[in-house]
N, C-alpha and C positions, 0 to 999 in steps of 0.2 A: 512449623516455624520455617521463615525462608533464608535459606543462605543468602549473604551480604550481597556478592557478585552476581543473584539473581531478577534484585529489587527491581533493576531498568526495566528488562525482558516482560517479569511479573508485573509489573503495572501498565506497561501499553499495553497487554495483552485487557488488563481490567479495564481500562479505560474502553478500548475496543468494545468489548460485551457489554459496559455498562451503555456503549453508545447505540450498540445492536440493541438491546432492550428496552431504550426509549426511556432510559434513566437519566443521561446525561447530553446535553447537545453541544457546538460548538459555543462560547460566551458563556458555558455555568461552571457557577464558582466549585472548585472542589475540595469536598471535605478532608481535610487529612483526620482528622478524628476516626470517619466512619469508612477510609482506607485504612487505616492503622488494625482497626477492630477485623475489619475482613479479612487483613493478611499476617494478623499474630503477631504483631510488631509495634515498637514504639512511634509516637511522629517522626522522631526525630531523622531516622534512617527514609521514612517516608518523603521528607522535605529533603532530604537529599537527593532521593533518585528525581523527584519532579523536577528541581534543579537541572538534574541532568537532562531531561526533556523539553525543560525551557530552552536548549543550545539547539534541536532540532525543529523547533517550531510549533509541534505539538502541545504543547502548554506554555500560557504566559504570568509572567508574576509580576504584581501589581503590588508595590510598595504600599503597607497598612490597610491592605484588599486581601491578600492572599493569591494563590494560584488559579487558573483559569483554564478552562480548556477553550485555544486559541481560537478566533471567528475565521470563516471562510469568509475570502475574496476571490473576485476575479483575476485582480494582478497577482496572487500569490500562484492561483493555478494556472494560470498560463507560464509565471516562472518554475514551477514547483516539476511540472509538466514535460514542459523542455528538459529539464536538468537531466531526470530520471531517463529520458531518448537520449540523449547523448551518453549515460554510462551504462544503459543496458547495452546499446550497440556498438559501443567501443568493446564490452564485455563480451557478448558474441564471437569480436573479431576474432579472440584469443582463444575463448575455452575452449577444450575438448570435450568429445560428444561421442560415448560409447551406444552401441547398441542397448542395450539396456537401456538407456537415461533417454534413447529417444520413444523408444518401447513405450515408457513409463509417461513421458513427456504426451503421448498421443492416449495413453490410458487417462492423464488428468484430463484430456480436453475432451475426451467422450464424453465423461462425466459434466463437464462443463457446458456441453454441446446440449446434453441431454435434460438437467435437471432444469425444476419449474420453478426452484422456492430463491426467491429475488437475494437472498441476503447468502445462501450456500453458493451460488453463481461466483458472484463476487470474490467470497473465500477460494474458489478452485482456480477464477480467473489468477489472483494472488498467488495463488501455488504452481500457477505454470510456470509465472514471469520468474516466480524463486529459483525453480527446477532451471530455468535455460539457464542463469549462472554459479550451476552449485559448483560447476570444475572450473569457472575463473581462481585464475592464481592472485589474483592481486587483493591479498584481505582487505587493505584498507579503500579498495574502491568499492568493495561487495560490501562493508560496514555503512558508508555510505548510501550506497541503495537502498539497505534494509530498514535503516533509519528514515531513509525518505519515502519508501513502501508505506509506512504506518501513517502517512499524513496522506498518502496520494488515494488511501484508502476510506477513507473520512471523508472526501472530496468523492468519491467514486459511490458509496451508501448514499449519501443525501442528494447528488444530484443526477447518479447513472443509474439507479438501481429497478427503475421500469426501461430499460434502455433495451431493446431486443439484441441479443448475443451471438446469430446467427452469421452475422460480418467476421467477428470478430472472431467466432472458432474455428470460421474455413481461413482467416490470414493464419492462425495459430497453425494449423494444419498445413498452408504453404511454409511457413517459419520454417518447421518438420523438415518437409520434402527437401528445401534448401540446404539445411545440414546434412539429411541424408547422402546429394548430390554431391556435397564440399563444395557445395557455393556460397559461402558467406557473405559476399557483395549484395544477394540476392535477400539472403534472409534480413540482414542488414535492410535492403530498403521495406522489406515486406515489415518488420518489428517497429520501423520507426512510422509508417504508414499508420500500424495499429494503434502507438502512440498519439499520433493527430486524431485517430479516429475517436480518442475517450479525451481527447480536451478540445476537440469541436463539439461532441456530445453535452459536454457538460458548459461551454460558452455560450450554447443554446440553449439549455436549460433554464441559464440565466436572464438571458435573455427575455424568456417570456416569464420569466417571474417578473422582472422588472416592467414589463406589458402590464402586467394584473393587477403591480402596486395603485 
């Protein structure tokens, strides 16, 4: 049974795997019935957290429709996109950066660098960008992020996920070396760089879907 203050966490996370597993895609309606039954819980507390996901974009509720998990657009990720570069790299400006956390920071990206399975990529790529602000002080702009993380991630599966990674683990790797230096101005341009690089990828993407239609 899940604790009350866990319900948000616990269902983006379901939503996510449901969406990894080709259960649920952007526009299908979601069942609170058959979340309820999976997480031990009544609707009621269920329709509250989705509520609460509707404030982040992630799901949208349709008056005598029910909840939805929200469509990708173009203008959303180009706004969605920006937003997320300007608080990682203001985040950067600030955090501290021990030995260890860079250590660690170059141990995800090996992994990153290395693995072949399109949908772990992604996960690890997510776990770097986490790692570069786990010692920002400022909670309510790292709340933020995290919140925005879960949708930039949806957008990053369906439109990045045959995208080669090779670009993007050597900027990860200057990122590194910049903090190493304490040069922030540096990492700072190389992060927001990386940033353009996955919503050019994904404008393109676009792009030639709309060619196909």
């Amino acid at each position: 049974m899940l604790v009350k203050n866990t319900f948000r966490k616990e269902i983006k996370e379901i939503l996510i795997e449901a969406m990894l597993q080709g259960e649920i895609e952007p526009g299908i309606r979601i069942s609170l019935p058959e979340l309820a039954k999976k997480l031990e819980v009544s609707v009621t507390p269920i329709r509250e957290a989705l509520t609460q996901l509707t404030e982040i974009g992630i799901v949208t509720y349709i008056p005598n429709r029910g909840f939805f998990v929200t469509e990708l657009t173009k203008n959303e990720a180009s706004d969605i996109f920006e937003v997320i570069t300007i608080l990682e790299c203001k985040a950067i400006e600030k955090a501290e950066y021990s030995n260890e956390q860079l250590i660690e920071l170059r141990k995800i990206n090996r992994a990153f660098e290395q693995t072949i399975e399109p949908t772990q990529k992604l996960k690890l790529d997510m776990e770097f960008h986490q790692k570069l602000i786990e010692n920002y002080s400022n909670v309510y702009l790292k709340k933020i992020i995290e919140d925005i993380r879960t949708r930039i991630f949806m957008y990053e599966f369906h439109f990045m996920v045959t995208q080669p990674i090779q670009t993007s683990a050597e900027m990860h790797n200057h990122i590194i070396d910049a903090l190493e230096n304490g040069d922030r101005p540096k990492a700072k341009e190389i992060l927001h760089a990386n940033w353009s690089l996955s919503i050019q990828n994904i404008l393109a993407t676009y792009k030639s879907k709309d060619l196909c239609d």
